[in-house]
Structures are given as C-alpha cells and as structure tokens.
C-alpha positions as CSV (number, residue, x, y, z in Angstrom):
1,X,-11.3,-36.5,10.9
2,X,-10.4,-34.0,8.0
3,X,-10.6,-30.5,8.6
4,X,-14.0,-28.9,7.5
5,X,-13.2,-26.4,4.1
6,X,-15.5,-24.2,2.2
7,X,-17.3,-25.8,-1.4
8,X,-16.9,-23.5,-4.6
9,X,-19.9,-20.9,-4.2
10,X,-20.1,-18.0,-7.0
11,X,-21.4,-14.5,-6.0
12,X,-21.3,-10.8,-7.5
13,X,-23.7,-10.8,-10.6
14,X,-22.2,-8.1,-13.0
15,X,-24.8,-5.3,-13.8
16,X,-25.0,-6.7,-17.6
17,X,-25.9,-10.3,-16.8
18,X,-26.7,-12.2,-13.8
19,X,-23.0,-14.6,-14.6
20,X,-21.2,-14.1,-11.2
21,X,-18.0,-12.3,-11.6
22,X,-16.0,-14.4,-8.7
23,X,-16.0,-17.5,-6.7
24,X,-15.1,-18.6,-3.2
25,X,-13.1,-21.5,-3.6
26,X,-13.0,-25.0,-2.4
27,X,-10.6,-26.3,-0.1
28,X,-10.2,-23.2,2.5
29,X,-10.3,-24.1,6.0
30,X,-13.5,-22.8,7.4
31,X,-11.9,-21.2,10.4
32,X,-10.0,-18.8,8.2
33,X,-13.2,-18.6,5.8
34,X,-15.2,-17.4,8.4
35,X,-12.5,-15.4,10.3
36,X,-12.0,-13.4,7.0
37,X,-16.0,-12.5,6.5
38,X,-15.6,-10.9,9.7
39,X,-13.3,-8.7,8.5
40,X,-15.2,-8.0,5.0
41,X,-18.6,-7.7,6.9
42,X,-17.2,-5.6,9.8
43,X,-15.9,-3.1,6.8
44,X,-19.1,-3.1,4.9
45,X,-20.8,-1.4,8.2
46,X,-17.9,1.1,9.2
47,X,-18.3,2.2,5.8
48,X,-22.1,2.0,5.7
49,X,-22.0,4.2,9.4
50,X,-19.4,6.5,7.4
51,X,-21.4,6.9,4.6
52,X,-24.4,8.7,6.2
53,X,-22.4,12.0,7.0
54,X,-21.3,12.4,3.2
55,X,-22.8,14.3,0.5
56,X,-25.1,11.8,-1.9
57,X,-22.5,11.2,-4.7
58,X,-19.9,10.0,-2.1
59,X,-22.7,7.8,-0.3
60,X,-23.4,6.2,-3.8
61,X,-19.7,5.0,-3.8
62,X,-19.3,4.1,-0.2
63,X,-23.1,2.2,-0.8
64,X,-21.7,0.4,-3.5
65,X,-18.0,-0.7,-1.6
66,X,-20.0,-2.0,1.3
67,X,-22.4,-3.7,-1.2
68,X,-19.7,-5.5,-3.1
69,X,-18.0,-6.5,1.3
70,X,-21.4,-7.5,2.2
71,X,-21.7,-10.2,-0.8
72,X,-18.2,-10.9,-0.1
73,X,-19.2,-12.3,3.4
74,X,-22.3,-13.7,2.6
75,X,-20.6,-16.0,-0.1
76,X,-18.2,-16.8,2.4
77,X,-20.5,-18.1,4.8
78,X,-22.6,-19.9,2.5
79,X,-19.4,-21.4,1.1
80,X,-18.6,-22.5,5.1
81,X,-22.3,-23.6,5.8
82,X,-21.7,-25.9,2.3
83,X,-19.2,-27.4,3.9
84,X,-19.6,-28.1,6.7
85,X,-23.2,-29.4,5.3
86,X,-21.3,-31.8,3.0
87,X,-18.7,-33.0,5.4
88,X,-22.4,-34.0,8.1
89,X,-23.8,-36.1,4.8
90,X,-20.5,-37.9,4.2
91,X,-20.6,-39.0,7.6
C-alpha cells in the first residue's frame, strides 16, 4: 500500500482578485499535513484569545494573522481529505 499524501489545493485569494496567492502541494504525507494544521490552527486561536485584550488597531492585525493561520489549515485539511479521497477511488 502507498502512503496516503495531500493533492495540490490553492487557498489565500489576494484582496485585488480572487487568484489564490499559494498552494498546498502534492505529495506530503498526510500525517505530517495534518500534524502541521494543528500547529497553524492552534496559533490562529491563541492569537484570536490574545487579540481581544488589545486596543482595535492591534486586533485588526492579530484578526488578520489568525485569518491568513486559519486558511492555512483549512487548505491543509482539504488537501489531506483530497487525498485520502483519491487514494479510496483508486482502490
């Protein structure tokens, strides 16, 4: 059996056209894919919990990290569930 690994899936539309600015890539072991949007989505909500004791300029830029972590892991786990998805089919 090979091991299971993410598909390509883009995310992170720029704010002057919907064109996503990066990609997950094929070909990473979905352990370590889903291991690392942990990580990302564990940051996202210390910062989002961090960001409610700040004055509202500061919030906007902690809003917007933990908006760029969330996509982050949310590509990354649609880039797993793609996989894993197209290694059931080929079966």
């Amino acid at each position: 059996m090979s091991k299971q690994t993410t598909r390509p899936t883009p995310f992170g539309p720029s704010d002057r056209s919907e064109e996503p600015l990066f990609c997950v890539q094929s070909g990473i072991p979905i352990e370590h894919a889903l291991e690392h949007a942990s990580y990302v989505l564990g940051t996202a909500r210390v910062l989002t919990l961090a960001a409610q004791d700040l004055c509202a300029e500061h919030q906007s830029y902690l809003n917007w990290a933990s908006l760029q972590l969330a996509e982050t892991g949310l590509a990354l786990v649609e880039a797993s569930i793609e996989g894993l998805q197209a290694d059931s089919s080929a079966q």
